[in-house]
C-alpha positions in Angstrom: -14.4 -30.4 -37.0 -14.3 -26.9 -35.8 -13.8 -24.1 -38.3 -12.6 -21.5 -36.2 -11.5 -21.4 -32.0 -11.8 -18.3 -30.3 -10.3 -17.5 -27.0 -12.3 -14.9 -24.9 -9.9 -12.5 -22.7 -6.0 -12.9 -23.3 -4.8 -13.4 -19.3 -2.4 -16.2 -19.2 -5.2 -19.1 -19.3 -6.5 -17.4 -22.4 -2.7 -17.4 -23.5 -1.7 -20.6 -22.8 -4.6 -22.4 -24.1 -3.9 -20.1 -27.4 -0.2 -21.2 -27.7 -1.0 -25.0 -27.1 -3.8 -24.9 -29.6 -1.2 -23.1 -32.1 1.9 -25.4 -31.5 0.7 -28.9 -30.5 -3.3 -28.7 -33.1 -1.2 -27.0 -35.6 -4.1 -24.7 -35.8 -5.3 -20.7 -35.9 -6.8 -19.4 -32.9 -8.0 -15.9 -32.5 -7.6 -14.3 -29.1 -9.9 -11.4 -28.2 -9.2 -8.6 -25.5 -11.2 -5.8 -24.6 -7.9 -4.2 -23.4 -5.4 -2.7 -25.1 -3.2 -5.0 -23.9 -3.2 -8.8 -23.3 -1.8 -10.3 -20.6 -4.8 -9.5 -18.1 -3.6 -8.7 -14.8 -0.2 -9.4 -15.0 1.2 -7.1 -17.0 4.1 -4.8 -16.6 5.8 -2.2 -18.6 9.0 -0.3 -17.9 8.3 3.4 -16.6 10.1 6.1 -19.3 11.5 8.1 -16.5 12.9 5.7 -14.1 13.2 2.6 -16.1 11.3 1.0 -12.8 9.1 -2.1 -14.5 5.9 -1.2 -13.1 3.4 -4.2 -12.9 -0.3 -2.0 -14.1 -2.2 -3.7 -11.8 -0.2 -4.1 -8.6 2.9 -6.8 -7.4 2.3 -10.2 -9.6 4.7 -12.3 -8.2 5.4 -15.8 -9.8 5.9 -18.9 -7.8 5.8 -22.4 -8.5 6.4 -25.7 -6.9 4.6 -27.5 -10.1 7.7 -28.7 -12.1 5.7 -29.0 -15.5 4.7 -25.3 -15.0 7.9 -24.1 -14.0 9.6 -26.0 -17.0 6.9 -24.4 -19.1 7.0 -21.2 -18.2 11.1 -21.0 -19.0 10.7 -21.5 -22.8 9.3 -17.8 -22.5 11.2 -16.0 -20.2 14.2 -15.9 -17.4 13.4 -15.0 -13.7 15.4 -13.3 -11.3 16.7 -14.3 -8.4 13.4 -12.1 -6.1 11.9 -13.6 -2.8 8.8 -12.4 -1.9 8.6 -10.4 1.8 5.6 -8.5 3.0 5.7 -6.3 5.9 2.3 -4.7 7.8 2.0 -1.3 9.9 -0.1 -1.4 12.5 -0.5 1.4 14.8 3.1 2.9 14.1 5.2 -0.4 14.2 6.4 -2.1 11.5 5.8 -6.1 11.7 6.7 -9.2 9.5 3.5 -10.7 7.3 2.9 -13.2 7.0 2.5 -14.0 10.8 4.9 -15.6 12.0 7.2 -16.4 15.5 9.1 -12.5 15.0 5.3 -11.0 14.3 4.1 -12.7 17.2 7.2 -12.0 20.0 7.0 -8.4 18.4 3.4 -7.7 19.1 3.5 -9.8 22.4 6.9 -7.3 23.1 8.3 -10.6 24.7 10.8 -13.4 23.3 8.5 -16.1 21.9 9.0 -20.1 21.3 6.7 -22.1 19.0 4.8 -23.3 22.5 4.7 -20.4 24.0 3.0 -18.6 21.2 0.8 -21.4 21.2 -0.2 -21.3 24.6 -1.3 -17.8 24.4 -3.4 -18.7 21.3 -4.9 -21.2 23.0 -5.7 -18.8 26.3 -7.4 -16.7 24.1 -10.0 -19.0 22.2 -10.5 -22.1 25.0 -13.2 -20.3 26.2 -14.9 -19.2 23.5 -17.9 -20.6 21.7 -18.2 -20.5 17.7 -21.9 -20.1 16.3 -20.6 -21.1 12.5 -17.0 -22.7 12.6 -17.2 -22.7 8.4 -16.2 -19.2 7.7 -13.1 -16.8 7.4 -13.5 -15.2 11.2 -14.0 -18.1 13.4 -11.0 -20.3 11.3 -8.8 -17.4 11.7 -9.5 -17.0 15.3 -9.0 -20.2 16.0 -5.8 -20.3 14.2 -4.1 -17.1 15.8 -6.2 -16.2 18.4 -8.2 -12.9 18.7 -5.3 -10.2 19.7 -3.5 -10.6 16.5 -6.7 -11.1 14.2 -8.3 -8.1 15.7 -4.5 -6.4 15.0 -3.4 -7.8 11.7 -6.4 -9.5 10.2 -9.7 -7.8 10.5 -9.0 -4.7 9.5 -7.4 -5.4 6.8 -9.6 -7.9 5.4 -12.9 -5.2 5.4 -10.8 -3.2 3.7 -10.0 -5.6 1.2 -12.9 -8.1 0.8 -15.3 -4.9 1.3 -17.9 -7.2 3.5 -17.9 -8.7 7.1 -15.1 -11.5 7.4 -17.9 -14.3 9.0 -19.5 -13.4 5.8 -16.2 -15.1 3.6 -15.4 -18.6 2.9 -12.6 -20.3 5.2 -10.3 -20.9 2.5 -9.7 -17.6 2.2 -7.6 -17.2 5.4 -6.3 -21.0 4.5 -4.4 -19.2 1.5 -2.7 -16.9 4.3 0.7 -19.0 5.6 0.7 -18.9 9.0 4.1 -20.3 10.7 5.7 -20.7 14.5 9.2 -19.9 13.4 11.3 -17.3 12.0 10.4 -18.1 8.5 9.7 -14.5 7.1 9.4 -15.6 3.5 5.8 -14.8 2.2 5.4 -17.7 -0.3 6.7 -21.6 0.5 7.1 -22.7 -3.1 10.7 -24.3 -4.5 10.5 -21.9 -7.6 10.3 -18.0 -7.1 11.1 -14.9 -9.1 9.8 -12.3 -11.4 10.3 -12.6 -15.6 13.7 -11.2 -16.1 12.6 -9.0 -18.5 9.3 -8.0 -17.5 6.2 -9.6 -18.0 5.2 -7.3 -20.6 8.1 -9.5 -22.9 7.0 -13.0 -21.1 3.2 -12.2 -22.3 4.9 -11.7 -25.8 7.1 -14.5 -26.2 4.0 -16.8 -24.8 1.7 -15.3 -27.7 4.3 -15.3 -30.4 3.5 -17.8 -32.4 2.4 -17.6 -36.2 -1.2 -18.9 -35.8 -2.5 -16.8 -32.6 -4.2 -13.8 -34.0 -4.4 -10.8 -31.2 -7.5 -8.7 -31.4 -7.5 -5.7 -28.9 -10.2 -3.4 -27.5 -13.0 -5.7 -28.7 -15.8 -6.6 -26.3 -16.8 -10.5 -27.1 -20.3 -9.4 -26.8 -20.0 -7.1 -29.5 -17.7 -9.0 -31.7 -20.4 -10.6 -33.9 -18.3 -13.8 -33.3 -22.0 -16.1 -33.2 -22.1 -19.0 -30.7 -22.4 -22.2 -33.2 -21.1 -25.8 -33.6 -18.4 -25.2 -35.6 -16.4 -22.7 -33.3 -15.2 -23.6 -30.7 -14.7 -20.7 -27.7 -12.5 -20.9 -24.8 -14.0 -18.5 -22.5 -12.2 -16.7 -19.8 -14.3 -13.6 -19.4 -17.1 -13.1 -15.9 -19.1 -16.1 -15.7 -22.1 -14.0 -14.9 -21.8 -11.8 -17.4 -21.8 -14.2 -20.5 -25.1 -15.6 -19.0 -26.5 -12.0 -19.0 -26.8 -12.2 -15.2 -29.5 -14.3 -15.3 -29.5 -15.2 -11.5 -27.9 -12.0 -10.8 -24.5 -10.2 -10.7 -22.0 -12.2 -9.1 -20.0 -10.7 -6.2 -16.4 -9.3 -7.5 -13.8 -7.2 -5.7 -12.1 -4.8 -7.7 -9.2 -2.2 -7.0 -8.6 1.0 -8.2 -4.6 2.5 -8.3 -2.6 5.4 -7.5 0.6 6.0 -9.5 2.9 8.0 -8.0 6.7 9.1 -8.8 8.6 10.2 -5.8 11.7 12.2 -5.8 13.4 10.0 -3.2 15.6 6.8 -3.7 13.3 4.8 -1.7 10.2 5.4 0.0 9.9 2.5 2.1 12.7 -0.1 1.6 10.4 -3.5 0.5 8.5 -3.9 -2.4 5.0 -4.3 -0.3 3.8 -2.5 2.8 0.4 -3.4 3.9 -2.1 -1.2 6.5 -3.6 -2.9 8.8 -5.6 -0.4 10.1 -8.6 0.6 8.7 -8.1 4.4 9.5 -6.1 4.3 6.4 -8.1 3.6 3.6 -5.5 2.0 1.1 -4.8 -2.0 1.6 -1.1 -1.6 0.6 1.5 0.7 -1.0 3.9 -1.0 -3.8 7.2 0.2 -4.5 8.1 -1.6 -8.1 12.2 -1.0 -7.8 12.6 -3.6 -5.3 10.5 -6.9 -8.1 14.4 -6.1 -10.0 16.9 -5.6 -7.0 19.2 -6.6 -10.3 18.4 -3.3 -12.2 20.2 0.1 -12.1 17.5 2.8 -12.4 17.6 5.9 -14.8 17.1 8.5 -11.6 17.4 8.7 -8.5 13.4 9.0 -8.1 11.2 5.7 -7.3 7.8 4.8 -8.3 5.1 4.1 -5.9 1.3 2.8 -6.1 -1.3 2.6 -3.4 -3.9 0.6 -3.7 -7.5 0.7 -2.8 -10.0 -2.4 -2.9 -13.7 -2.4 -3.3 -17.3 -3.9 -4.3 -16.9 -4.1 -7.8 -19.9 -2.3 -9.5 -21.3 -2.8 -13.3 -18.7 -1.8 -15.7 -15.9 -2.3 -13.3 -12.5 -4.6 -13.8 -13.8 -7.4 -11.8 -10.3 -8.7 -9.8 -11.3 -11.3 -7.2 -14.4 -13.4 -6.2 -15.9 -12.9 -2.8 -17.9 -15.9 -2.7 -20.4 -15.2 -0.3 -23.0 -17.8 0.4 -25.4 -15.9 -1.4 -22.8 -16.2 -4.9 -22.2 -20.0 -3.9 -25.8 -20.0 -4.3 -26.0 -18.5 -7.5 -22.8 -19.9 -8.8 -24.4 -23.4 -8.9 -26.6 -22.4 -11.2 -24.7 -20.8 -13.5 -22.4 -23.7 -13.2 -24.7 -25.9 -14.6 -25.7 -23.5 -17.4 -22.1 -23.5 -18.4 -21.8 -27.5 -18.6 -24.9 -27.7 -21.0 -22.7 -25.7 -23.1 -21.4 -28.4 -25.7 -18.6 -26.0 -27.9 -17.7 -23.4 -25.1 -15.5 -24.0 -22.3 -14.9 -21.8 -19.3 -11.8 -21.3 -18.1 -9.5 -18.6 -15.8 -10.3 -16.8 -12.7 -12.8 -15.0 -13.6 -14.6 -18.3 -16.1 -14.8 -20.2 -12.9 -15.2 -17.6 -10.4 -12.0 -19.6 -8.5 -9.5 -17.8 -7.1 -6.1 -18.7 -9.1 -2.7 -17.5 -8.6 -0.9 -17.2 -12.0 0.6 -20.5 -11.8 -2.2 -22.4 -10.9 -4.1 -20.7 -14.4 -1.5 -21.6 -16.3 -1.7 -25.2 -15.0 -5.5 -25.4 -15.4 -4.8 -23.9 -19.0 -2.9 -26.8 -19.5 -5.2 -29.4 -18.1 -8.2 -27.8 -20.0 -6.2 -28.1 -23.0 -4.8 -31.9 -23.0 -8.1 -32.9 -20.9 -11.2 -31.0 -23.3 -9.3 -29.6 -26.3 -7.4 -32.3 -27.5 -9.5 -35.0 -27.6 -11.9 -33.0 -29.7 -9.7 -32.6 -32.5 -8.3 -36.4 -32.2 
C-alpha cells in the first residue's frame, strides 16, 4: 500500500485525478505546481480595472459532447450560454474560420453551393501529384484545395507550428472542422460555454476538497519528493524532461502574450481574430469581454492580448507538441521508458506529449484514475 500519492503539475488532469483520489480512495494527495497558481493553462482571473475575466494564457474555451464529462464538470461550476466564433484577416478582408461555404463564396467573390465549391477544389488538386500523402500539407490540400490553403492555412500554420507544414502530422489539420455549408460555429460539440464564474473559481471548487494539499512554486525536481515503492506519482509534467532528455529534448511550441488595455468599448467585435498572413507576426488577437457577453463591465475600456507562437527553448512553458517525425522517433523511446515505470504514471498533455483539449484531459484523468489508480488500492 502506498504511503503517500503525489500529483506532478496541477492542470486539470493533475486536478481531477487529485479530487477522485481524495473523494472516491478516501485518501491525501499532495499536488505540486511550479506556478503560483494551479490550474495550468486554463486559468483566468478577473482584471481590477475592467472586471473583464481574462484567461492568462489565451481563449480556453470548454466544449463537450462526452455526457460523463459534462455531468462532471457541473458539480464545480455553471457555464454560460457562449458559442465559439473565429474570424481570419487576410489581406484586408475579414472571413469566417473555420472554412466554410460563406469563407469560400467570399474568397471565390461568387455565390457558392456545396458542389460548386467542390468542383473548384477538385480543379485545383486533379492534377497534382503528392510525394508523401501522410502529412499536414498534402491532407490539407487535398481537402480545400491550394487557393485557400495558400490564403488561410499556410501562413498561419508557420507562424504557429514554427516549422514547414509537410513537416507536421495529418491529424493536425484533421482537428481543423472544415464544412460545405453555412455552419459558422467553430466547435460541433452538444455542450459549449465558459465557467460562469471564471475558471479561476471552477479550478477551486475542483481542488476543494479536505485531503488535496496544494504546493505552489515548487519544481518536482527539486522537491526532494524520492521516486520509491511506496509513493505513488501521477505525473503530468514534460515527458522529456523527467527522463533528463535522455534521447533529446522533445519538440514543444510555446507562446508568449501581450496584455493590453484599450480605451475603447471594443476593439474588434469577437472574442478571436486570427492573421493569416505572415507579414503580421502575431497568430491571433483576443478580446476577453466577448467569453461573458452576460457581464456588465466596470469601464468603458476593453482588454486585449496578441499572441505570438514559437519553438519552445530550454526553460520555456512548453504549450503544444509538434510531433515531427524526428519526436515520433524519440517519443517511442521515452514511451517505453515511462511503462517500465511500475509506481509512476504519466498523464496530461504534456505526460503524453498528445495533444488534449480540456475535455478530453479531464476524461483521460478519469479513465487513468478508474483504469490504473483504483485497482491499486482494491
Amino acid at each position: 500500500m502506498y504511503s503517500k500519492i503525489v500529483v506532478v503539475g496541477s492542470g486539470l488532469f493533475g486536478l481531477t485525478v487529485a479530487e477522485r483520489i481524495a473523494t472516491v480512495l478516501n485518501r491525501e494527495v499532495i499536488v505540486i505546481e511550479k506556478r503560483p497558481h494551479i490550474g495550468g493553462n486554463a486559468w483566468s482571473e478577473s482584471d481590477s480595472k475592467t472586471g473583464i475575466e481574462i484567461h492568462k494564457y489565451g481563449s480556453h474555451l470548454f466544449h463537450t459532447s462526452h455526457e460523463g464529462v459534462w455531468d462532471y464538470v457541473n458539480q464545480f461550476t455553471k457555464f454560460n450560454s457562449y458559442n465559439h466564433h473565429v474570424w481570419t484577416i487576410h489581406k484586408g478582408q475579414t472571413y469566417p474560420m473555420p472554412i466554410n461555404l460563406a469563407t469560400m463564396s467570399q474568397f471565390f467573390s461568387r455565390s457558392l453551393t456545396p458542389d460548386s465549391a467542390k468542383e473548384i477544389i477538385l480543379g485545383e488538386i486533379q492534377s497534382m501529384v503528392f510525394q508523401d500523402e501522410d502529412n499536414f500539407e498534402s491532407v490539407a490540400i487535398k481537402a480545400i484545395g491550394t487557393s485557400l490553403y495558400n490564403a488561410f492555412i499556410k501562413g498561419y500554420t508557420e507562424k504557429q507550428w514554427q516549422v514547414e507544414p509537410s513537416q507536421l502530422p495529418s491529424d493536425v489539420f484533421t482537428r481543423l472542422p472544415l464544412r460545405f455549408n453555412f455552419n459558422t460555429r467553430y466547435f460541433n460539440d452538444k455542450y459549449e460555454g465558459l465557467p460562469l464564474n471564471g475558471y479561476g473559481e471552477f479550478i477551486l471548487n475542483l481542488s476543494h476538497h479536505k485531503l488535496i494539499k496544494i504546493m505552489t512554486d515548487i519544481d518536482f525536481f527539486s522537491s526532494g519528493i524520492a521516486l520509491s515503492s511506496d509513493v505513488l506519482v501521477i505525473y503530468t509534467g514534460p515527458l522529456d524532461a523527467f527522463f533528463n532528455y535522455k534521447f533529446g529534448q522533445l519538440g514543444w511550441r510555446t507562446l508568449d502574450f501581450e496584455l493590453e488595455h484599450l480605451e475603447v468599448a471594443d476593439f474588434q467585435g469577437t472574442s478571436v481574430m486570427n492573421y493569416a498572413d505572415t507579414d503580421v507576426k502575431y497568430t491571433r488577437i483576443h478580446e476577453f469581454q466577448h467569453l461573458h457577453p452576460e457581464r456588465e463591465k466596470k469601464t468603458d475600456g476593453t482588454v486585449i492580448m496578441r499572441e505570438f507562437s514559437r519553438i519552445s527553448n530550454t526553460g520555456d512553458e512548453p504549450y503544444y507538441p509538434i510531433n515531427s517525425p524526428s519526436d515520433r522517433e524519440a517519443l517511442m523511446k521515452y514511451r517505453a521508458l515511462a511503462d517500465a515505470q511500475k509506481h509512476v504514471i504519466f498523464g496530461g498533455r504534456l505526460g503524453t506529449y498528445k495533444y488534449l483539449d480540456m475535455h478530453m484531459a479531464i476524461a483521460s484523468a478519469i479513465n487513468t484514475f478508474d483504469s490504473q489508480i483504483l485497482p491499486r488500492f482494491n
